[in-house]
ChimeraX commands (.cxc) that place a marker at each C-alpha (Angstrom):
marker #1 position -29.98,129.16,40.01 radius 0.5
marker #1 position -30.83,125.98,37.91 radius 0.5
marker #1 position -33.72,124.56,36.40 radius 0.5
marker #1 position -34.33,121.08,35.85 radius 0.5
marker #1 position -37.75,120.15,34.17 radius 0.5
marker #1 position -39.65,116.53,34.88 radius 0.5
marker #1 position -42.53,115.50,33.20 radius 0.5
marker #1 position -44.65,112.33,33.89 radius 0.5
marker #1 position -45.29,110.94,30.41 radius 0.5
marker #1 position -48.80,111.34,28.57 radius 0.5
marker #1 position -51.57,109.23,29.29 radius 0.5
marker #1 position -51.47,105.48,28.32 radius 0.5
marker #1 position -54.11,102.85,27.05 radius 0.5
marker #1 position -53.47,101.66,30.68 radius 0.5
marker #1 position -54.18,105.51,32.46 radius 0.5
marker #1 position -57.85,105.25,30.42 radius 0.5
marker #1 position -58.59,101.80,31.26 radius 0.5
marker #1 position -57.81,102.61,35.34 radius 0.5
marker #1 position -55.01,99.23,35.03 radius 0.5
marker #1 position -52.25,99.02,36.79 radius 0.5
marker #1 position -48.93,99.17,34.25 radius 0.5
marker #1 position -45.71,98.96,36.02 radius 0.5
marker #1 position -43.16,97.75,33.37 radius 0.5
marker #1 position -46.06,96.61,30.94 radius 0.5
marker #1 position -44.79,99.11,27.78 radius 0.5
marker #1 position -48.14,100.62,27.29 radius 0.5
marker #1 position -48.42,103.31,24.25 radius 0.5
marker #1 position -49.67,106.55,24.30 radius 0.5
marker #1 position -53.38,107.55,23.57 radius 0.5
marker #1 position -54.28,110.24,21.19 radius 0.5
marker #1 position -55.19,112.37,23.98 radius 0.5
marker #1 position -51.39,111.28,25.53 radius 0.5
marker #1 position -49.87,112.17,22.48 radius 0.5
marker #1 position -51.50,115.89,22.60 radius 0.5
marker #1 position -50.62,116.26,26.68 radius 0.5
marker #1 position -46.68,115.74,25.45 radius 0.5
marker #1 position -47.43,118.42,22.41 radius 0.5
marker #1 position -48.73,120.67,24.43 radius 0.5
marker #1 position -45.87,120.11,26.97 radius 0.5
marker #1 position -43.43,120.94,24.10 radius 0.5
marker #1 position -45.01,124.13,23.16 radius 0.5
marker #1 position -45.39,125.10,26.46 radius 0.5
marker #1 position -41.64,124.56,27.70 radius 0.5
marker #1 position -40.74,126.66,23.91 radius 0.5
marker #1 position -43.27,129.30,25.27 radius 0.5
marker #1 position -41.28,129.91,28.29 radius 0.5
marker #1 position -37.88,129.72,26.60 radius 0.5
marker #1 position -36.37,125.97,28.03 radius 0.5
marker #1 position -33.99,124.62,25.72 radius 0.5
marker #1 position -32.37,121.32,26.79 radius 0.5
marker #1 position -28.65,120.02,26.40 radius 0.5
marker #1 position -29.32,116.71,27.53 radius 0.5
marker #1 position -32.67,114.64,28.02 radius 0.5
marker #1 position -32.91,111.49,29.98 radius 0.5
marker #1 position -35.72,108.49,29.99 radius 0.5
marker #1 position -36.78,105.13,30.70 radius 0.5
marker #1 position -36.84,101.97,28.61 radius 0.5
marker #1 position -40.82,102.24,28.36 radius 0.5
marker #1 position -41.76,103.48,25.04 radius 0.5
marker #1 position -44.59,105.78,26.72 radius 0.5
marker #1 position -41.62,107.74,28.64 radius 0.5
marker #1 position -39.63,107.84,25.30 radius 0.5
marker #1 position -42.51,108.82,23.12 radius 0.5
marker #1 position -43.33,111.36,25.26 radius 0.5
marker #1 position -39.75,112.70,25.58 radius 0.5
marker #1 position -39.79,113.61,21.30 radius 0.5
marker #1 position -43.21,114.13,21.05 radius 0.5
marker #1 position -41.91,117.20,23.41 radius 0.5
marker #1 position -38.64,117.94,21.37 radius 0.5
marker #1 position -40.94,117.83,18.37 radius 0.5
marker #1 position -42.32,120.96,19.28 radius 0.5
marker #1 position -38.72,122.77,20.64 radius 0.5
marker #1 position -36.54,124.62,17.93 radius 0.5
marker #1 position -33.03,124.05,17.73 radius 0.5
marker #1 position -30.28,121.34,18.40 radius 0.5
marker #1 position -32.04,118.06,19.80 radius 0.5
marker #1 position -30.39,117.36,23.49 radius 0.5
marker #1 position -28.10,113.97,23.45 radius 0.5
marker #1 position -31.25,111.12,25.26 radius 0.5
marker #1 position -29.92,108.67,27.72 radius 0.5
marker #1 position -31.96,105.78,28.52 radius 0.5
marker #1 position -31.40,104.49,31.77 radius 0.5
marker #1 position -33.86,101.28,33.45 radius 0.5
marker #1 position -33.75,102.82,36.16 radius 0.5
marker #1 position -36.31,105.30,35.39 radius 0.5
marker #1 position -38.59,102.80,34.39 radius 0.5
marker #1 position -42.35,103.01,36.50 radius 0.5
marker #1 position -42.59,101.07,39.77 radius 0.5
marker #1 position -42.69,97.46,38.88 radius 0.5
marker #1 position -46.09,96.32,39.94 radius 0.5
marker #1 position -45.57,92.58,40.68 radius 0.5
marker #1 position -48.87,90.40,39.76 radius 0.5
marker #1 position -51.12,93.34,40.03 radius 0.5
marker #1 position -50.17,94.26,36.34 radius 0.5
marker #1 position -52.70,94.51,33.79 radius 0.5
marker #1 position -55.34,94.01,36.51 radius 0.5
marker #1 position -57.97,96.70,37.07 radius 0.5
marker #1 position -57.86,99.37,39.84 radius 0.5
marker #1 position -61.48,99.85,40.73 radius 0.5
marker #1 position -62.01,95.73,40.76 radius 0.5
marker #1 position -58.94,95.34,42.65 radius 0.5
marker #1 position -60.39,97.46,45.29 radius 0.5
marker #1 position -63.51,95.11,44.97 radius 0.5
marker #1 position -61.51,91.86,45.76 radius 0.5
marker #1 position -58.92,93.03,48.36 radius 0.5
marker #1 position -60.40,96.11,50.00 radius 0.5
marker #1 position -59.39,100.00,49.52 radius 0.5
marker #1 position -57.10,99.92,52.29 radius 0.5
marker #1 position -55.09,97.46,51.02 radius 0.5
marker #1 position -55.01,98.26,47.58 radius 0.5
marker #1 position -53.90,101.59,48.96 radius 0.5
marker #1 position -51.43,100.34,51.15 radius 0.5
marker #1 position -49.88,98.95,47.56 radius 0.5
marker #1 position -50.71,102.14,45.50 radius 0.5
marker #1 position -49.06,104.61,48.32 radius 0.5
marker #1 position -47.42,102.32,50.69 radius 0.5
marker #1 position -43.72,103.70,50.85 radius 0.5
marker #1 position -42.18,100.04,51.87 radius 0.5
marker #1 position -45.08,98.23,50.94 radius 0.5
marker #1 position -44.86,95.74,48.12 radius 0.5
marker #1 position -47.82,94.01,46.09 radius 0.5
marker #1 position -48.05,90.75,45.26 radius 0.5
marker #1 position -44.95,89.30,43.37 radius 0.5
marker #1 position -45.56,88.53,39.51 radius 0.5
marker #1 position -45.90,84.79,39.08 radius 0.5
marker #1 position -44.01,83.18,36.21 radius 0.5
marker #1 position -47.04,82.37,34.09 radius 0.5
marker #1 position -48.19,86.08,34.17 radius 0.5
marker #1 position -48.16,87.30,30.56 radius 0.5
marker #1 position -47.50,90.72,32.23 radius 0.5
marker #1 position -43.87,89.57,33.50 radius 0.5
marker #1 position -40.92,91.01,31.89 radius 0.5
marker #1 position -38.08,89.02,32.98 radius 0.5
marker #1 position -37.69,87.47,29.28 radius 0.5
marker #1 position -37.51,90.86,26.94 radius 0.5
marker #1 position -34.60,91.03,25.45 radius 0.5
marker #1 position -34.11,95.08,26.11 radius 0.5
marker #1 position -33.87,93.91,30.12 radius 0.5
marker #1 position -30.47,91.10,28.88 radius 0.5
marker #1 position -28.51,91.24,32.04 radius 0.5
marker #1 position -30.85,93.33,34.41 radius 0.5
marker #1 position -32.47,91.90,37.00 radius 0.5
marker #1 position -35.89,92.01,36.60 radius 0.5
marker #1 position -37.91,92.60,40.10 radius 0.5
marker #1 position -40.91,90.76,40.57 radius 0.5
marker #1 position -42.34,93.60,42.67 radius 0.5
marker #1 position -41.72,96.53,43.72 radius 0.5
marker #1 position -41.89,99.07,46.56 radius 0.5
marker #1 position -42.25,103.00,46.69 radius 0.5
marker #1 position -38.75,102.37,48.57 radius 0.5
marker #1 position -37.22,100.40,45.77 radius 0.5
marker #1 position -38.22,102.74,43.04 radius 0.5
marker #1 position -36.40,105.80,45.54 radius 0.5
marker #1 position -33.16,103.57,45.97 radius 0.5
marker #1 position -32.57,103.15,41.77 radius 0.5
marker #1 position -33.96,106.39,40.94 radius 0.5
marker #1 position -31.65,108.33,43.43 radius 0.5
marker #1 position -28.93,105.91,42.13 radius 0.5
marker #1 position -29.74,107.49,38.50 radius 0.5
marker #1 position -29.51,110.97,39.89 radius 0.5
marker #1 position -26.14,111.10,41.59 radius 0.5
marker #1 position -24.48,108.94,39.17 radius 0.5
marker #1 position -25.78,110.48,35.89 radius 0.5
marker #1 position -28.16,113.66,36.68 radius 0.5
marker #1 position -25.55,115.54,39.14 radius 0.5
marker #1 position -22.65,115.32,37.01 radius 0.5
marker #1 position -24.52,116.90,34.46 radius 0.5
marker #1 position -25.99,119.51,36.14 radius 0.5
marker #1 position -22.78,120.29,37.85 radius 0.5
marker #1 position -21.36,121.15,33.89 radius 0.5
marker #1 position -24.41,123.48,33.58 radius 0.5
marker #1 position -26.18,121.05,31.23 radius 0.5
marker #1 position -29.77,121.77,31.07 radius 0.5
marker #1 position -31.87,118.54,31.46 radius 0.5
marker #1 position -35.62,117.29,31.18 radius 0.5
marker #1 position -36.50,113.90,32.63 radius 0.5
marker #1 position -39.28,111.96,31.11 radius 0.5
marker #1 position -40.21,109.62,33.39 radius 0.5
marker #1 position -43.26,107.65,35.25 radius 0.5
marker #1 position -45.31,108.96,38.40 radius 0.5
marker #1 position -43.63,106.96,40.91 radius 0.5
marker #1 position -40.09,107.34,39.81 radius 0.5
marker #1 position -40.79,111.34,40.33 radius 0.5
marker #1 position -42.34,111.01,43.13 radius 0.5
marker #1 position -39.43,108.97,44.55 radius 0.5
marker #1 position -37.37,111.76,43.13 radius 0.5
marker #1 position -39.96,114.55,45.07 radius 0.5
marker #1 position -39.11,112.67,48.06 radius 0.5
marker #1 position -35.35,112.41,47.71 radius 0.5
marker #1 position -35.02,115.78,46.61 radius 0.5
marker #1 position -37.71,117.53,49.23 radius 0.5
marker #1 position -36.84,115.31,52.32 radius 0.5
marker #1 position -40.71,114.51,52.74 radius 0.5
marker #1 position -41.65,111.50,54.75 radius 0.5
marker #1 position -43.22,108.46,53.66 radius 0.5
marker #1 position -46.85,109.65,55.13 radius 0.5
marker #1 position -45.87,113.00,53.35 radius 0.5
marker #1 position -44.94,111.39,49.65 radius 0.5
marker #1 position -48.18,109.66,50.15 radius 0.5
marker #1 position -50.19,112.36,49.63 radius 0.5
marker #1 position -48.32,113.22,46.28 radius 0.5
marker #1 position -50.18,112.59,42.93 radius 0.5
marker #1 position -48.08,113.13,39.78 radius 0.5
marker #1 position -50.45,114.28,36.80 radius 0.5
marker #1 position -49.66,112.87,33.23 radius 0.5
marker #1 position -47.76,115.35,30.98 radius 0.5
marker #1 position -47.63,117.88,32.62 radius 0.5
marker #1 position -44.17,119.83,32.78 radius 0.5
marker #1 position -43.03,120.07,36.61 radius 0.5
marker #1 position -39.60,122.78,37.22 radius 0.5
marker #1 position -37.35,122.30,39.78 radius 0.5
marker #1 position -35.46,125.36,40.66 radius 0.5
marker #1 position -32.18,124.17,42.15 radius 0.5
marker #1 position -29.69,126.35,43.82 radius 0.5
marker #1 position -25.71,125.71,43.06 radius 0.5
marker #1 position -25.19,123.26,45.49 radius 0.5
marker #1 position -28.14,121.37,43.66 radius 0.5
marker #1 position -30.39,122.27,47.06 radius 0.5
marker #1 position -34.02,122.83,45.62 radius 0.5
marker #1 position -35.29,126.06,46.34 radius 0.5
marker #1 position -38.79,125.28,45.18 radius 0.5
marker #1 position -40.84,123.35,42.39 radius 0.5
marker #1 position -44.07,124.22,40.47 radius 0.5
marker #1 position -45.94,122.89,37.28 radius 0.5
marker #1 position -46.67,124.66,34.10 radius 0.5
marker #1 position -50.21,124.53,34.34 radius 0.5
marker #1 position -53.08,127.32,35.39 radius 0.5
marker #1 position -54.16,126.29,39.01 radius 0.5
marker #1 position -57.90,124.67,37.51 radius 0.5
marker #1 position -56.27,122.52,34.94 radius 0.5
marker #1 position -53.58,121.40,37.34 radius 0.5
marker #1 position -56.58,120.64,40.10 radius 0.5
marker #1 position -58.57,118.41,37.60 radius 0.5
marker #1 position -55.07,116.33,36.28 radius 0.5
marker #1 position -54.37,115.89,39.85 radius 0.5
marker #1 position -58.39,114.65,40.82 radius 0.5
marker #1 position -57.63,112.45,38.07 radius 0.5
marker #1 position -54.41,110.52,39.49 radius 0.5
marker #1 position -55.89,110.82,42.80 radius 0.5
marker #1 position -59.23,108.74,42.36 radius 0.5
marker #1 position -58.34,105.82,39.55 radius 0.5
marker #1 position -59.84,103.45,42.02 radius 0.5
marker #1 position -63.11,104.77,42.46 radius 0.5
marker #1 position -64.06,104.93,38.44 radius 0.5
marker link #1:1,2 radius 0.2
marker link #1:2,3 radius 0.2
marker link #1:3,4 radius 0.2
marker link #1:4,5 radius 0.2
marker link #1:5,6 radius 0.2
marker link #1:6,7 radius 0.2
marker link #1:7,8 radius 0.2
marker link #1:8,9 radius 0.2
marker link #1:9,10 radius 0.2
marker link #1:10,11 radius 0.2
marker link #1:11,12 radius 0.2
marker link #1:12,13 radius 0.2
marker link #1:13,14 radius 0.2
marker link #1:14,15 radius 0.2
marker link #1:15,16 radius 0.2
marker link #1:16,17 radius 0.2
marker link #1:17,18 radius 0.2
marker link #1:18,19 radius 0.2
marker link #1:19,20 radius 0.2
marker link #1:20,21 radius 0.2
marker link #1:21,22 radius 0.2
marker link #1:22,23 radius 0.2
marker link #1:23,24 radius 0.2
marker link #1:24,25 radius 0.2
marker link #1:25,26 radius 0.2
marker link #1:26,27 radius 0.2
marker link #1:27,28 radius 0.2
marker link #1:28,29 radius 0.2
marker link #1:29,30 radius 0.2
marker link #1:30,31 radius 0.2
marker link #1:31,32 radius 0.2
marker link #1:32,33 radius 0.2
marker link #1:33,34 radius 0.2
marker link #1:34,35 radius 0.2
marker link #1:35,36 radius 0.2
marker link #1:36,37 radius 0.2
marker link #1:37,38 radius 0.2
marker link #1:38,39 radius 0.2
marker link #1:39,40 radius 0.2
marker link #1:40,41 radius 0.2
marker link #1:41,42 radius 0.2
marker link #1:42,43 radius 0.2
marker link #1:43,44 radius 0.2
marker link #1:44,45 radius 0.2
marker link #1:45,46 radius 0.2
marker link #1:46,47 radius 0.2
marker link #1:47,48 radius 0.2
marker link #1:48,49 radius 0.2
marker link #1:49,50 radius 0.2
marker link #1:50,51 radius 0.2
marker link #1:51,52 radius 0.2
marker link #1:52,53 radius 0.2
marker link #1:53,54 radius 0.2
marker link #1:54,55 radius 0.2
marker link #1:55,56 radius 0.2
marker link #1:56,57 radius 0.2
marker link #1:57,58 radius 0.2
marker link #1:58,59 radius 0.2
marker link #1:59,60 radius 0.2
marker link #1:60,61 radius 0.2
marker link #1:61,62 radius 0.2
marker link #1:62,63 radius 0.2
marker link #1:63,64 radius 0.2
marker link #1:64,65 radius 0.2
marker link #1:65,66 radius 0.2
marker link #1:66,67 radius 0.2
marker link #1:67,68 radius 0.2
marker link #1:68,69 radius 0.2
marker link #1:69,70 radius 0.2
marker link #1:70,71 radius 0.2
marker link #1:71,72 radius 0.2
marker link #1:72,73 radius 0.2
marker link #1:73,74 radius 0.2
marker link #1:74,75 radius 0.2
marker link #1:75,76 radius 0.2
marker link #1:76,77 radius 0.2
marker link #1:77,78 radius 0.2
marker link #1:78,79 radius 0.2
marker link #1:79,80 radius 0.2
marker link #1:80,81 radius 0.2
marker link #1:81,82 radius 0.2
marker link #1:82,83 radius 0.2
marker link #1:83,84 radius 0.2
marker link #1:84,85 radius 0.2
marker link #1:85,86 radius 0.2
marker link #1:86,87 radius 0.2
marker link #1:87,88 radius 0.2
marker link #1:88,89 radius 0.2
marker link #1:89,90 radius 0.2
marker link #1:90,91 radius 0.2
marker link #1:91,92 radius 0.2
marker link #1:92,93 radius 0.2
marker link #1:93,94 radius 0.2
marker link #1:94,95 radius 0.2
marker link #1:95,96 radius 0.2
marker link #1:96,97 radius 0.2
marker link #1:97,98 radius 0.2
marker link #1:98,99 radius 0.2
marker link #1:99,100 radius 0.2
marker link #1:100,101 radius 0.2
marker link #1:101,102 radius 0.2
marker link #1:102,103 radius 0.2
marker link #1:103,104 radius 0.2
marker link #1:104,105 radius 0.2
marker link #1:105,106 radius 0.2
marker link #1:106,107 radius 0.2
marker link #1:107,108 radius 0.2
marker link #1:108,109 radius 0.2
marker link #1:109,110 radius 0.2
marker link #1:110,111 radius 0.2
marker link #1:111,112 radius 0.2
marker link #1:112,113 radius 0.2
marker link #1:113,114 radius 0.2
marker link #1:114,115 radius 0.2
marker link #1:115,116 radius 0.2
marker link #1:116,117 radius 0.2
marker link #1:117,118 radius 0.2
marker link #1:118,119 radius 0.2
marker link #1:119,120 radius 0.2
marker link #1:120,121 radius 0.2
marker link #1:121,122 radius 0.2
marker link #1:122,123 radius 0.2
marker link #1:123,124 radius 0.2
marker link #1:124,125 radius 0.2
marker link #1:125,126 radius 0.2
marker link #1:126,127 radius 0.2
marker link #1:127,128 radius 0.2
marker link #1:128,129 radius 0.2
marker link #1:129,130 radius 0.2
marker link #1:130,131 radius 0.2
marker link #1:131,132 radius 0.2
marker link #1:132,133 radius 0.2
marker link #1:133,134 radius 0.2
marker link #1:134,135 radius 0.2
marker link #1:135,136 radius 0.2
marker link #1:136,137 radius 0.2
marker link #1:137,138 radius 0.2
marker link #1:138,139 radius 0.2
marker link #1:139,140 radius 0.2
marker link #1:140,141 radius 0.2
marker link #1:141,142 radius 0.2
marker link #1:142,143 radius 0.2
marker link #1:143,144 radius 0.2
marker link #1:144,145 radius 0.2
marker link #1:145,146 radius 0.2
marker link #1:146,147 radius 0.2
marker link #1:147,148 radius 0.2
marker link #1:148,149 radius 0.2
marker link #1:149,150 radius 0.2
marker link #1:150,151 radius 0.2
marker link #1:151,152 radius 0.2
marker link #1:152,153 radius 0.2
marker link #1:153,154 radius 0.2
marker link #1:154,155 radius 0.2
marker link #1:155,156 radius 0.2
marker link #1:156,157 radius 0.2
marker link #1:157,158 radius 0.2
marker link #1:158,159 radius 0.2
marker link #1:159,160 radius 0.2
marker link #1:160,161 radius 0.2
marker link #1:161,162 radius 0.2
marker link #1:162,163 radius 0.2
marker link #1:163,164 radius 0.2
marker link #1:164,165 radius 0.2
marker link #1:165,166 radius 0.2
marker link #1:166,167 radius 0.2
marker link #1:167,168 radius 0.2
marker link #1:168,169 radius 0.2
marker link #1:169,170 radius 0.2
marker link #1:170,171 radius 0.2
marker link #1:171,172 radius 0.2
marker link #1:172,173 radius 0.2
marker link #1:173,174 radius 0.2
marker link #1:174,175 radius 0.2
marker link #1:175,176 radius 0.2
marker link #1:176,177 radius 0.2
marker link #1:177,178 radius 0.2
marker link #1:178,179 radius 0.2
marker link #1:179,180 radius 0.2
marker link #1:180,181 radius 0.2
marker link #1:181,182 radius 0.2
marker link #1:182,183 radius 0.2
marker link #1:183,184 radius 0.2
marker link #1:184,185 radius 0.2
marker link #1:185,186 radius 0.2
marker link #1:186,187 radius 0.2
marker link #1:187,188 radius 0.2
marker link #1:188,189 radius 0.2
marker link #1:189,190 radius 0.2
marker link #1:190,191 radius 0.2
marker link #1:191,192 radius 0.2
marker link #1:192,193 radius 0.2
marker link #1:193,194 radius 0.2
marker link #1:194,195 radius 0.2
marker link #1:195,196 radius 0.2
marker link #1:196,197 radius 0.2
marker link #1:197,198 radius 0.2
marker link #1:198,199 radius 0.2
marker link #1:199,200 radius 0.2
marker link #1:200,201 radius 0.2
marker link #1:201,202 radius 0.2
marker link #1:202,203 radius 0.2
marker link #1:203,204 radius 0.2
marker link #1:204,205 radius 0.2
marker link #1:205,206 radius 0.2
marker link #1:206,207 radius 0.2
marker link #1:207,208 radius 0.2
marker link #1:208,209 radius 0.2
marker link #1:209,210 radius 0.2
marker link #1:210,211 radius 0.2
marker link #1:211,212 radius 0.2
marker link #1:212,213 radius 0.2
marker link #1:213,214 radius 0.2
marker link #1:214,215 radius 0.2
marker link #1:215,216 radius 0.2
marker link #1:216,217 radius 0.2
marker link #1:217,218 radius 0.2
marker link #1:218,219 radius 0.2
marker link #1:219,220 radius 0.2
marker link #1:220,221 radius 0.2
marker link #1:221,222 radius 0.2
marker link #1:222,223 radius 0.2
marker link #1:223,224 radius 0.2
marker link #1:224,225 radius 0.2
marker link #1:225,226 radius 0.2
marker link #1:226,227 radius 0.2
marker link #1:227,228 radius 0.2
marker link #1:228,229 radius 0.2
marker link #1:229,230 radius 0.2
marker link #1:230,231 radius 0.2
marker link #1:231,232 radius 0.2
marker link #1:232,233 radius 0.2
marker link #1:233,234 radius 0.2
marker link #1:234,235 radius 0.2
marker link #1:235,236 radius 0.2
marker link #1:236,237 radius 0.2
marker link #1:237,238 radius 0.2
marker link #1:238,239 radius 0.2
marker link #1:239,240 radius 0.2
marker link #1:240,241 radius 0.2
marker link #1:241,242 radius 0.2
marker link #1:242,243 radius 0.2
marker link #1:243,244 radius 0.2
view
């Protein structure tokens, strides 16, 4: 059997404020910062040790990822950085607020954009200070101007089979620090779920998630390290940033 560990990174100045994020490179809170701490001591707890650790070129992924390895004894795992782990880009709905975007265009369609597998928001316009196609870390990537559920899946399951399988197949042991969507593109990759099903799926912030894999990289089931009441409430959480 083999174990693979994801975690959704700790909460953001963007999480608290209910905004929408996408490839803005929003920082951790102090309360962020203790979710990926307690992540770390948690995974030591129950005796993970990683060879190799992958992220995203957002600095809350990557902040998260040592804030983790901070609190892990021994060799620190070689860190790949990949784009393609980066969050869903949100197009023009960056930086704009949840609960008032659901005032101006109606729950139903700001849910269709939320949890819409092949629906995409509104593409970033060029004067958008949100808009990322000029940083210099994204030189010769293509920035999207929106983005899909479905797009995220495509480059994230890209990621996997060209770096994450080979890996796995030497018996590396891995943690991905990542963003909600990119994991729940994984979920639905990996699980088979439909897109009504991987709607349903809220991905709490720092929270360590296990996959337990069987040798032809199959999964044979997933579950977070979390008691069921704290898991509940992280969940609530995800699951109603439009009504607060």
């Amino acid at each position: 059997m083999i174990k693979i560990v994801l975690i959704r990174h700790g909460q953001t100045t963007f999480n608290k404020k209910n905004l929408f994020c996408g490839w803005t490179d929003a920082d951790l809170t102090p309360r962020g910062r203790k979710e990926a701490l307690k992540a770390g001591q948690t995974l030591k707890r129950k005796g993970f040790k990683f060879d190799l650790a992958f992220d995203s070129f957002l600095k809350r992924s990557s902040k998260t990822l040592a804030l983790i390895l901070k609190e892990m004894p021994g060799l620190r795992p070689k860190i790949i950085k990949d784009w393609r782990l980066n969050e869903r880009h949100y197009g023009d709905l960056q930086g704009k607020s949840k609960p008032e975007s659901v005032a101006k265009f109606g729950a139903k369609k700001v849910l269709a954009w939320r949890r819409g597998y092949a629906v995409r928001p509104p593409q970033i316009s060029k004067s958008n200070k949100f808009n990322q196609s000029g940083e210099l870390k994204y030189r010769g990537i293509k920035v999207p101007l929106a983005e899909s559920l479905k797009d995220v899946e495509k480059r994230t399951k890209a990621c996997w089979q060209e770096l994450v399988v080979p890996a796995l197949k030497q018996k590396k042991k891995i943690i991905i620090s990542a963003s909600g969507n990119n994991l729940r593109a994984l979920i639905k990759y990996l699980d088979k779920l439909s897109a009504a099903e991987i709607a349903e799926i809220n991905i709490p912030t720092g929270i360590p998630m296990v996959y337990e894999l069987d040798n032809n990289l199959k999964p044979i089931k997933h579950y977070y390290l979390a008691s069921r009441k704290e898991l509940a409430a992280a969940i609530s959480e995800v699951k109603n940033q439009t009504k607060r």
